[in-house]
N, C-alpha and C positions, 0 to 999 in steps of 0.2 A: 504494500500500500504506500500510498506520497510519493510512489512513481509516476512522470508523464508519458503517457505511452509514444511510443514511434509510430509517424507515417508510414507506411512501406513504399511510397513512392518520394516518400520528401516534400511533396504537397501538401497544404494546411487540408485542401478537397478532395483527396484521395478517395475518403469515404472506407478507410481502410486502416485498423491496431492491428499491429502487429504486439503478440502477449510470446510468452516463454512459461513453457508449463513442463515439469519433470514427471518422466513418463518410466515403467517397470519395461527392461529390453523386450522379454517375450511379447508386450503388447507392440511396442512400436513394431518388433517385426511383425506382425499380424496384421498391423493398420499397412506397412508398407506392402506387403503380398499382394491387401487386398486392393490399393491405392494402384496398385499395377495390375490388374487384372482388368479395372476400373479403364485404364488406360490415362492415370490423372497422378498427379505430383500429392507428396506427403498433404501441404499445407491445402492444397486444394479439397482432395478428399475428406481431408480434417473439419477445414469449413462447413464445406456441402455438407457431409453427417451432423456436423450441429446444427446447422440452417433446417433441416430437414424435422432434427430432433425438436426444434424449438417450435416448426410449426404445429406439429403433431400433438404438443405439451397444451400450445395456446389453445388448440381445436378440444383437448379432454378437458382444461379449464372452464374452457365456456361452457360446453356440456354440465358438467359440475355446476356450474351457476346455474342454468336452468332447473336446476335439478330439485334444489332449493327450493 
């Protein structure tokens, strides 16, 4: 925390952090096999799977709320 994150292009409008997260070996290789199967770079496949993960989260969320 009371780090400012990096641009990864160096532009203020990238639209884009770059973060540093420590990861257990056997997973990274797992992510990288499947990152290449995928046909897509570590950080890419890594995005995409949380972009993916998050909409899915937001979609059970709301459900939840109706629920109520």
């Amino acid at each position: 925390m009371g780090r400012t994150p990096k641009s990864l292009s160096g532009s203020k409008d990238s639209g884009m952090t770059q973060i540093s997260i420590s990861l257990p070996k056997p997973l990274v290789e797992q992510i990288d096999k499947m990152a290449e199967l995928d046909n897509r770079n570590r950080s890419n496949f890594i995005a995409t799977t949380l972009a993916n993960m998050a909409k899915e989260f937001a979609g059970v969320a709301e459900a939840k709320k109706r629920l109520k």
